[in-house]
Structures are given as structure tokens and as C-alpha cells.
N, C-alpha and C positions, 0 to 999 in steps of 0.2 A: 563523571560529570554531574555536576548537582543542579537542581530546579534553576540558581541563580545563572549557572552560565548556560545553561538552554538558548538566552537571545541568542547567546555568537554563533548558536549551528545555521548553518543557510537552511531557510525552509524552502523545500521543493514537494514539486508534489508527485506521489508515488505511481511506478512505469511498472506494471507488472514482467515488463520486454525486458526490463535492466535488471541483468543479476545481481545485481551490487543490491536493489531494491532487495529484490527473494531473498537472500541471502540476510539483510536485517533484520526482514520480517522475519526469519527462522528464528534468528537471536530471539529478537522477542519471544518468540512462542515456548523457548528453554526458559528465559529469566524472568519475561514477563514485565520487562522494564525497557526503555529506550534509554536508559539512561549511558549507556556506550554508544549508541548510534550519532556517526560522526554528522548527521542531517537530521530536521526537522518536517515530518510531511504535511502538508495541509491538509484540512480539512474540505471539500470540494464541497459549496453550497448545499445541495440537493440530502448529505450523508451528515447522522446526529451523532458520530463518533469515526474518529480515525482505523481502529480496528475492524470494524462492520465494513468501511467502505475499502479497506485492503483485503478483507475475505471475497469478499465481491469482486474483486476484480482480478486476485488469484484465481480463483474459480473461472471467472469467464477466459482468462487465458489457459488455465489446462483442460478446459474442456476443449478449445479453439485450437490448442495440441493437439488434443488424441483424436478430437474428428477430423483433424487434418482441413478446416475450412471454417470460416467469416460464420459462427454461432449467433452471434450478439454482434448488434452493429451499436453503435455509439448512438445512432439518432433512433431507433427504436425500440430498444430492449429499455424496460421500466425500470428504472430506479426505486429500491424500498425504503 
């Protein structure tokens, strides 16, 4: 897929809950390119890059695995 057809992937925005997400993100992290990823993620307000704010929120859900309980809540944990 090239820069140009980028508009046709639907942008959504990334579910650390949805493996389909985990799973592109993995892609990426081998190839280092979204350029197979059949969606486009947003970038959410508050985050200066799409990769920063999917660590982030990889992170807050395998921590919210292994401690087995609500870590970070969405209205009080600081965004960087």
C-alpha cells in the first residue's frame, strides 16, 4: 500500500482490548512501516505521535493483565 492510497484505509482509533490492534502493532515493530496495515489509527489530541501513544497504552493494558485489576483509570492517570 503506498502513501497515495493511505485515505482508503478507515481511520480508527487504536483498542489495546482488540487483538486485531496488538497484532499490527507487532507488524510494525518487525517492519517498522504501517504500510500493510489494512487501517489507519488516529492520533488522539492530548499524544505528539501515533507510536508514543500505542506504547502507552500497550503498556497500561499489560500492566492491567498481570496485576489482574483497573491500574490507570482513563480520568486520572496523566497523559505525557
Amino acid at each position: 500500500m503506498t502513501v497515495l492510497n493511505s485515505s482508503k484505509r478507515p481511520a480508527v482509533m487504536f483498542d489495546a482490548t482488540n487483538v486485531e490492534h496488538r497484532k499490527m502493532y507487532a507488524e510494525f515493530l518487525k517492519t517498522r512501516s504501517w504500510g500493510k496495515t489494512p487501517v489507519k489509527f488516529e492520533l488522539e489530541p492530548e499524544w505528539a505521535d501515533i507510536v508514543s501513544m500505542i506504547e502507552h497504552k500497550m503498556l497500561k493494558y499489560y500492566v492491567n493483565q498481570e496485576m489482574n485489576f483497573i491500574l490507570f483509570k482513563e480520568e486520572t492517570y496523566a497523559k505525557c
